[in-house]
C-alpha atoms as one frame of an Amber mdcrd trajectory, in Angstrom:
protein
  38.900 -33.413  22.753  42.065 -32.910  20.531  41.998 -29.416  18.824  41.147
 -30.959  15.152  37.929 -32.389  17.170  37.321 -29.018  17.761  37.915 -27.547
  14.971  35.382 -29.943  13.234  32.919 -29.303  16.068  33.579 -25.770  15.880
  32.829 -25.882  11.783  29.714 -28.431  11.930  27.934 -25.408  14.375  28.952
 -22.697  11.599  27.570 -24.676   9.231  24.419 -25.593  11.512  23.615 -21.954
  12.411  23.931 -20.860   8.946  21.474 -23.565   7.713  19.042 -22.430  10.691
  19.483 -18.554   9.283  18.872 -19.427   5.808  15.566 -21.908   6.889  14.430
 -18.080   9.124  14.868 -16.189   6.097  12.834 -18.705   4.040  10.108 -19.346
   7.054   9.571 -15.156   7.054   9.649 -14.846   3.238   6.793 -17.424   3.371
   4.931 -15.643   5.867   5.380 -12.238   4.043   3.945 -13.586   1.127   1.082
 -15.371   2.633  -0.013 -11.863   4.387   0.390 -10.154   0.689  -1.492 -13.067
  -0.241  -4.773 -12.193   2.343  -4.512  -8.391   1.370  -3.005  -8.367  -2.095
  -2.183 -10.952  -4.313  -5.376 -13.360  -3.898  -8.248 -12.406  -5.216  -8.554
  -9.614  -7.562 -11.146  -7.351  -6.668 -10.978  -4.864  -9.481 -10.796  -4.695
 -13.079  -9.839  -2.389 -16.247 -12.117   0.638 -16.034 -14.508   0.796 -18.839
 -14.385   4.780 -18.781 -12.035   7.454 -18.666 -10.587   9.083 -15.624 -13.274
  12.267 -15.602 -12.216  15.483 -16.472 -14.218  17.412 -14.760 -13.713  18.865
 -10.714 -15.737  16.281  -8.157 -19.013  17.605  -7.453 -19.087  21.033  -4.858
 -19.682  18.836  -1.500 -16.907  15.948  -2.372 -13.167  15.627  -3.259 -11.402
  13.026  -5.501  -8.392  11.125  -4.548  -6.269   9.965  -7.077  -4.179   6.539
  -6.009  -1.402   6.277  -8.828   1.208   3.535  -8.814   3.823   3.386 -11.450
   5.752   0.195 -12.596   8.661  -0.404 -10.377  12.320  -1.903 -11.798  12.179
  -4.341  -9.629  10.528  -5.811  -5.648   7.133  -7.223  -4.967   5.498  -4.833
  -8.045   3.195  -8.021  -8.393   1.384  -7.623  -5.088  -1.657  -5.723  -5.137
  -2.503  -2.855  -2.384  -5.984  -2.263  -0.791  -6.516   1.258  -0.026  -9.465
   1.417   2.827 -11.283   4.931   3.684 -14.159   5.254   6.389 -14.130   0.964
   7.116 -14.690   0.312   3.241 -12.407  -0.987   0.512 -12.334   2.665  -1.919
  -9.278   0.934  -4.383  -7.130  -2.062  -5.203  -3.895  -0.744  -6.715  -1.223
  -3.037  -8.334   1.990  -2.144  -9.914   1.349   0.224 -13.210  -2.375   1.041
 -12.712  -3.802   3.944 -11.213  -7.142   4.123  -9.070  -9.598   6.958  -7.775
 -12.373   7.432  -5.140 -14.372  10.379  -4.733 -15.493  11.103  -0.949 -16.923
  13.689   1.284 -14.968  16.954   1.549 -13.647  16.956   5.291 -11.866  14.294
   7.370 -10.683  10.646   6.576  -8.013   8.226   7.703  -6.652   6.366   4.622
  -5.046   3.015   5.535  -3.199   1.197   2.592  -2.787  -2.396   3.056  -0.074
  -5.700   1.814   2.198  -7.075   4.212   1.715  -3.976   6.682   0.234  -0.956
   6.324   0.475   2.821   6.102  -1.859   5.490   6.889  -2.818   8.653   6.134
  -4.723  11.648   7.510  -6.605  13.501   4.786  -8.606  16.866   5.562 -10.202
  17.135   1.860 -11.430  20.241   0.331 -14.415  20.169  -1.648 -14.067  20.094
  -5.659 -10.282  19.080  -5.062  -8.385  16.521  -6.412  -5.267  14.842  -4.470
  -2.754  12.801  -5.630  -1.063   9.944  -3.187   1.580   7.661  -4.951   1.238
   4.174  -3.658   4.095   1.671  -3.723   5.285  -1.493  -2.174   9.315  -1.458
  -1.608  10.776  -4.751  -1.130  13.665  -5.737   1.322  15.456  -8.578   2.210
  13.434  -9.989   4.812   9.881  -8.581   3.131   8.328  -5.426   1.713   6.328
  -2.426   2.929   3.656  -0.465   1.829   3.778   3.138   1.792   1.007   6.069
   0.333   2.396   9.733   0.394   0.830  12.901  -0.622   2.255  14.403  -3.711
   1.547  18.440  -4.150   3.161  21.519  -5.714   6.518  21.483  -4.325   6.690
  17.962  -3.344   9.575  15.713  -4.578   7.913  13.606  -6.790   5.474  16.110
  -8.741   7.445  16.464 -12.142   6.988  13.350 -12.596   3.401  12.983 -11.360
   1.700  13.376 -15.415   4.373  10.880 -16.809   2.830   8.264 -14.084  -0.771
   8.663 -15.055  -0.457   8.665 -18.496   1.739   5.712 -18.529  -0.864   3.605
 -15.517  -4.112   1.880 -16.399  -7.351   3.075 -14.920  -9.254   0.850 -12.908
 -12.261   0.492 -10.744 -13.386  -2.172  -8.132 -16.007  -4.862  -8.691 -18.729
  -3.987  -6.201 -19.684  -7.499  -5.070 -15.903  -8.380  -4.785 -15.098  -5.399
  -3.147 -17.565  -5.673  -0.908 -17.035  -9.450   0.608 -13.062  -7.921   0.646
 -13.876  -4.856   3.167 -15.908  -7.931   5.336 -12.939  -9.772   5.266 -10.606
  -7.963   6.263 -12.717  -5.591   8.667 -11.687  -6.681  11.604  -7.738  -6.661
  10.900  -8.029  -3.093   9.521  -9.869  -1.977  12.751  -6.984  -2.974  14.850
  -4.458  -1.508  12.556  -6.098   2.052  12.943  -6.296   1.460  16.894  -2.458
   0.739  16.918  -2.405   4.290  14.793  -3.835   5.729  17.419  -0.568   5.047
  19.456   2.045   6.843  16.633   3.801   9.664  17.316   2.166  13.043  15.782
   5.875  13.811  14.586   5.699  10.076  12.597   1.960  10.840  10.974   1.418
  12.240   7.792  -1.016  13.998   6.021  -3.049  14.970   3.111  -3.617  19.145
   3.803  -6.702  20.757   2.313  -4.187  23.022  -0.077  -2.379  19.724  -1.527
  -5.751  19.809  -4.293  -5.739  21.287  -7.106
């Protein structure tokens, strides 16, 4: 083969593999959204709540966790995140709403869900209430889901009132809620036995001093 033969053979495979690269990215985007689809973006399991955040400390033997999610500028803010606490759906969080669940004082592994998932270990003192902002950050091949503690001291406190006054309350529909955590039981159990594996250095964790 003369060397413009291989020049043209040379630029039909750039062109080839950059078709194949751009058909990946597509394939994986698709995929990405079909798993925010089964955990997020499907059905909505929660609606407006019809009363007020309470004002009031949770009762002496529980603790409140607050799951706050402002709007983001841009990424996947449409996708919806499940929250799961002791095997059981406990919110559904999208983009500019704010959710709470009141639980036990003690132990819990929280495990927010979309297209992966995140996890936290909460030790919860009782009559406390804990804040954990809850976001989805989008990147060029997909998006992650992420819940961190927020406390005195932490980053992200200033502007911890500005989020909840400018987020809607809401509250899960039981039934809904319900056939969700049945759903999605069995992929949730082996994302918390995969936990198992991480790295103590790589957890993170809701301490019983973060409440105020």
């Amino acid at each position: 083969m003369n060397a413009i033969g291989c020049k043209r053979e040379n630029q039909r495979g750039l062109v080839l593999s950059r078709y194949l690269k751009v058909v990946l990215a597509a394939l994986l985007l698709g995929v990405n959204l079909l798993l925010l689809g089964g955990c997020g973006s499907g059905l909505d399991v929660s609606k407006l709540s019809t009363t007020p955040m309470p004002q009031t400390p949770p009762s002496a033997n529980q603790a409140r966790i607050v799951f706050v999610r402002p709007v983001q500028r841009a990424g996947a803010g449409g996708y919806a995140v499940s929250v799961w606490a002791d095997g059981s759906l406990v919110a559904f969080v999208r983009a500019g709403k704010k959710a709470f669940v009141d639980l036990p004082a003690g132990k819990h592994l929280l495990l927010a869900v979309a297209a992966n998932g995140d996890v936290l270990e909460a030790d919860l003192a009782p009559g406390k209430t804990y804040f954990v902002h809850t976001r989805l950050v989008s990147y060029y091949m997909g998006s992650s889901v992420f819940i961190d503690p927020m406390h005195q001291g932490h980053e992200n406190w200033p502007q911890l009132q500005g989020w909840l006054d400018n987020t809607q309350l809401t509250e899960l529909i039981p039934v809904e809620a319900e056939e969700w955590t049945r759903r999605y039981a069995s992929d949730n159990a082996r994302r918390l036995e995969r936990y198992k594996s991480r790295p103590i250095a790589d957890r993170k964790y809701i301490r019983p001093e973060f409440g105020i």
